[in-house]
C-alpha positions in Angstrom: 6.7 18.5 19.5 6.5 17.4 23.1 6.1 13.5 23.9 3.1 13.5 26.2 3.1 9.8 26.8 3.9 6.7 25.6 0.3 4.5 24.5 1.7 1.0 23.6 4.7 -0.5 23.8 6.1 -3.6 21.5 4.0 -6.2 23.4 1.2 -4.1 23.4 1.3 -3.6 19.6 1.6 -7.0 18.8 -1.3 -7.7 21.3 -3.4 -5.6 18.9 -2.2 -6.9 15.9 -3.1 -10.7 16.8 -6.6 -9.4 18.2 -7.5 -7.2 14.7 -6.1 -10.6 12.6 -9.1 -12.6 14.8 -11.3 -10.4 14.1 -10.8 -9.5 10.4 -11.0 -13.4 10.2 -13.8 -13.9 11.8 -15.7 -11.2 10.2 -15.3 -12.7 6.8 -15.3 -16.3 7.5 -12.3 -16.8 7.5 -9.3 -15.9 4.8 -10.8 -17.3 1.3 -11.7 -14.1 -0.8 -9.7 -11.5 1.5 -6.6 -9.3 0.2 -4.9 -6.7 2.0 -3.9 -3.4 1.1 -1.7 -1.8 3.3 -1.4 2.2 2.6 1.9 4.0 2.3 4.4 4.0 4.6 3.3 2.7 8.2 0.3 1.0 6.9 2.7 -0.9 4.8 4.2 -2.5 7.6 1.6 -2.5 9.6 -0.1 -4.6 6.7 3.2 -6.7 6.7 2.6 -7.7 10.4 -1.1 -9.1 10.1 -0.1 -10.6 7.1 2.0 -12.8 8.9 -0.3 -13.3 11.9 -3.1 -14.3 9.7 -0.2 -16.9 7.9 0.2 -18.2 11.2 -3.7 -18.2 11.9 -4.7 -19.8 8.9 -1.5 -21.4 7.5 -2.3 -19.3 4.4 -0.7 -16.7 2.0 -2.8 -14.1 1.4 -2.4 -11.5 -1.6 -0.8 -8.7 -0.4 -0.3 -5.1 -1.8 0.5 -1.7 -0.9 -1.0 1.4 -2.1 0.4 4.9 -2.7 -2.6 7.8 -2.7 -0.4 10.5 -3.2 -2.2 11.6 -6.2 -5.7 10.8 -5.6 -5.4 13.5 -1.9 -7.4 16.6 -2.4 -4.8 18.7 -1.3 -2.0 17.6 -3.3 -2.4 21.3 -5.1 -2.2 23.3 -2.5 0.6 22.0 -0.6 3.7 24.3 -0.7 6.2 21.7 -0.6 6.4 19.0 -3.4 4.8 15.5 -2.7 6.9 12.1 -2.4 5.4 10.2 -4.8 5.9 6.0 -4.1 4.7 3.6 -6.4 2.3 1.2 -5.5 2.5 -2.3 -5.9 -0.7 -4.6 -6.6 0.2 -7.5 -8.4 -3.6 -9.3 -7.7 -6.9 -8.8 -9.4 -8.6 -6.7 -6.9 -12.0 -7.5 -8.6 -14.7 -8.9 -6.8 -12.3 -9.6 -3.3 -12.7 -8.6 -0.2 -10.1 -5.7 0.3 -9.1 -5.1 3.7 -7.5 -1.5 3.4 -5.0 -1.0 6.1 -3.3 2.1 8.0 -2.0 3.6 11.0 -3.9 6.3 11.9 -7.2 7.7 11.3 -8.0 11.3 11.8 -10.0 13.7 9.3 -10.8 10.5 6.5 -9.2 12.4 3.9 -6.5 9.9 3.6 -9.0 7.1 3.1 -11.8 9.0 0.6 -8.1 8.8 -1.4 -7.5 5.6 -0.6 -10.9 4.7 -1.7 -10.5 6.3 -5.2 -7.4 4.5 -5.9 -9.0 1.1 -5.5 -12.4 1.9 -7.7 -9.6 2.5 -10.4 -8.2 -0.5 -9.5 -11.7 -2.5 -10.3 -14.7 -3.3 -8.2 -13.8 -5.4 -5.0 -16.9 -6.9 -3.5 -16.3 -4.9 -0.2 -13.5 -2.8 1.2 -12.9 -3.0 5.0 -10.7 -0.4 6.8 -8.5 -1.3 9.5 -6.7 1.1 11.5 -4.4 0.6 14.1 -5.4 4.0 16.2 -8.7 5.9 15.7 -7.8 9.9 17.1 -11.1 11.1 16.2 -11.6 14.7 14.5 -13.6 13.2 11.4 -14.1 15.6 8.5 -15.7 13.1 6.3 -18.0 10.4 7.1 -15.9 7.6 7.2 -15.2 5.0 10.1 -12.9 1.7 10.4 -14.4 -1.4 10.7 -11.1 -2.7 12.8 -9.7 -0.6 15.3 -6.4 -1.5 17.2 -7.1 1.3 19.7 -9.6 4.5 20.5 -7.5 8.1 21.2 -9.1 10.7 21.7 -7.2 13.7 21.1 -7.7 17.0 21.1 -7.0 19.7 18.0 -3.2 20.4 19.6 -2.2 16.2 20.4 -1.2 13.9 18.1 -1.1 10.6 17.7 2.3 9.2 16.7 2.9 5.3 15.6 6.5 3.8 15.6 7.4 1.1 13.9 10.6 -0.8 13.9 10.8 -1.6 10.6 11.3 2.6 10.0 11.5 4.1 13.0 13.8 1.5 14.9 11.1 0.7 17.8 7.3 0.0 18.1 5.3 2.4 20.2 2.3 4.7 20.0 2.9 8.1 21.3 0.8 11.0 22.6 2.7 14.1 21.4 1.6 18.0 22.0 2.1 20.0 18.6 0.8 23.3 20.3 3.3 25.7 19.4 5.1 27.6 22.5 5.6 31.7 22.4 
């Protein structure tokens, strides 16, 4: 993998995350019947961050929870290698809220169609939202975000990749070429 270029730096991300906060906000009138659900692993943190920003918005504590879809994908039997399952952990009634379902990057919508499953298990939430913090394109499924930190396009041999200090030890967006060199 070859680093193309570097998208957003730390101020940059946490430009992005105050303007998707204002905007999931505004969108639902503010912060009374809204949870959020941030997927496994950098939607987690990323679900951490505008958490907080919407604390400091709103001077409220929203319900936060994190969801693991490891077993809902469609491919999770025909991968060769074996899956690492996490737990998730929703400690909230998820019925009749407004979920706002949060992760890094959106590409096919696979990961979200999961996503989606998990959460009709869960109960029935009055509307789920889906906040992404980069859009790359390449849909396979008709899905779209209905907060988007930032439009990549990419093509088939780029990918996008999201840093986060909380597991990576910085906070950056990355271009990267995956085109494999004979």
């Amino acid at each position: 993998m070859k680093v193309k270029a570097k998208l957003v730096d730390t101020p940059g991300l946490q430009r992005i995350i105050t303007r998707m906060s204002h905007e999931i906000l505004e969108r639902n009138k503010g912060s009374n019947n809204i949870v959020l659900m941030g997927m496994r692993t950098r939607g987690e943190f990323l679900a951490n961050r505008i958490h907080s920003k919407i604390n400091e918005i709103e001077g409220i504590e929203l319900p936060l929870g994190v969801l693991d879809v490891t077993l809902y994908r469609d491919d999770f039997r025909t991968r060769m290698k074996q899956p690492q399952v996490s737990v998730s952990n929703i400690t909230f009634d998820v019925n009749g809220k407004d979920i706002i379902l949060i992760d890094d990057v959106l590409y096919t919508g696979r990961t979200v169609r999961s996503a989606l499953d998990a959460l009709m298990d869960l109960g029935r939430p009055h509307t789920i939202q889906f906040c992404v913090l980069v859009d790359r394109g390449h849909r396979e499924l008709p899905i779209r975000a209905d907060y988007v930190g930032k439009n990549i396009p990419t093509s088939i041999d780029e990918e996008v990749k999201v840093k986060m200090e909380e597991i990576d030890g910085e906070d950056a967006i990355y271009l990267v070429d995956v085109k494999e060199e004979n």
